[in-house]
N, C-alpha and C positions, 0 to 999 in steps of 0.2 A: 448536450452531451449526455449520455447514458454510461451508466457503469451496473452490468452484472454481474454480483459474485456469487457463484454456485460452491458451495460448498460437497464434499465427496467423501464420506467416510467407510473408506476401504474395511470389508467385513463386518459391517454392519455399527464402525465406530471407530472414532481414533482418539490421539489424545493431545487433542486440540487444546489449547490453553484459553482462559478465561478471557486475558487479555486481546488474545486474537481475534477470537469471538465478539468478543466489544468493538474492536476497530471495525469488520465488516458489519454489523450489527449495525454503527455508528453512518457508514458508507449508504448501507441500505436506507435507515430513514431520514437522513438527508436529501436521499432523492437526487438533487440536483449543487451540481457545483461550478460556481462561477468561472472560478479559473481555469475549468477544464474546458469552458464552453466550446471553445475552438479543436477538439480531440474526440475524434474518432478511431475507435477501433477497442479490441479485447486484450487483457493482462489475466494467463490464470497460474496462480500462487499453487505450486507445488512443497509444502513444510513439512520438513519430517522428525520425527520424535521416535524413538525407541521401534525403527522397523517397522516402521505404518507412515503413510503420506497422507495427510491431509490437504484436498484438493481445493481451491477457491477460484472461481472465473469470474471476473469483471470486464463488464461491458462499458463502455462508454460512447454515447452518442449525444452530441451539442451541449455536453453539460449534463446528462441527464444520469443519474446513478440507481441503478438496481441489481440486486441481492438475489440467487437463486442453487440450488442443488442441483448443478447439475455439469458430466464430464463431456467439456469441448475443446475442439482445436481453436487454437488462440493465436494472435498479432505476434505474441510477446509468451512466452514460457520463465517464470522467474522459480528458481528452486535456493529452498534458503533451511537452516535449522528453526525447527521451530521458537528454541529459545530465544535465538539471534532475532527473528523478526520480531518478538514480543519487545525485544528492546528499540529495534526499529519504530514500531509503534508508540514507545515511551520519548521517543527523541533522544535517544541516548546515542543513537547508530545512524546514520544517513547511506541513504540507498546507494549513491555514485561512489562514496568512498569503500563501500562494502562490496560494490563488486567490482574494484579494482583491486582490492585486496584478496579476492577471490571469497567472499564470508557469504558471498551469495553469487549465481549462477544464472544466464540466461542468454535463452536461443529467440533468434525472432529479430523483431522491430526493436534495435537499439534505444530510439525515441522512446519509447514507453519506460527506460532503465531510469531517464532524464525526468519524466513525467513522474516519476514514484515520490520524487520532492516534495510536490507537490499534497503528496495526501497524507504525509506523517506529518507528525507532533514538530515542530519546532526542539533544539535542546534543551535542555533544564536551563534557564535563566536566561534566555533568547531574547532578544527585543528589536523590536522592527527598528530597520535606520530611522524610517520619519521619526519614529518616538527619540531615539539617542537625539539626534540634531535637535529637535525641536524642545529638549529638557536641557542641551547646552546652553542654546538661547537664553531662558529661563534664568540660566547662571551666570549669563556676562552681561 
């Protein structure tokens, strides 16, 4: 699986946030992710801040994740505030609930809406089932 994110700074810059920046930064030297092995195709992040979009395209092919600048047509069109998705990224916000709330927007391949779970942060204090069950055990 492949995943390209082009990033796009309309006018020569936009006002991308730190934490965004880290999140694809973080996508890009990963390279490659398991769970996605099975997922083909492109997601590109439309974010906006004060009157400027900043552009991101991610590619995914068998797993495989790369990082690049550059404006493409895509699988999957997601459009979100840019502050919104910094919290996305923090695991404070999950992709499906947000855009059934409308906190984020998208045209294309619905699947790739499903697939966004996938690459965020977990919520603040999350813990995987096997870990709960298996520290119940523990206890009785």
């Amino acid at each position: 699986m492949l995943i390209v994110v082009a990033i796009l700074l309309p006018g020569g810059g936009g006002a991308m946030s730190e934490t965004t920046r880290r999140f694809f930064d973080a996508l890009e030297r990963h390279g490659h992710e398991r769970v996605l092995k099975k997922t083909n195709g492109t997601i590109r992040f439309d974010l906006e801040q004060d009157q400027e979009v900043d552009h991101w395209f991610v590619e995914i092919r068998g797993g495989a994740v790369r990082v690049s600048q550059r404006d493409a047509d895509a699988d999957a069109v997601i459009r979100a505030d840019s502050a919104f998705f910094d919290r996305m990224v923090r695991g404070e916000a999950k992709p499906l609930p947000a855009w059934l709330r409308n906190e984020m927007t998208s045209e294309g391949k619905f699947r790739f809406i499903v697939l966004l779970e996938r690459l965020f942060a977990p919520p603040p204090g999350a813990r995987h089932p096997r870990d709960v069950v298996r520290d119940r055990g523990r206890r009785g």
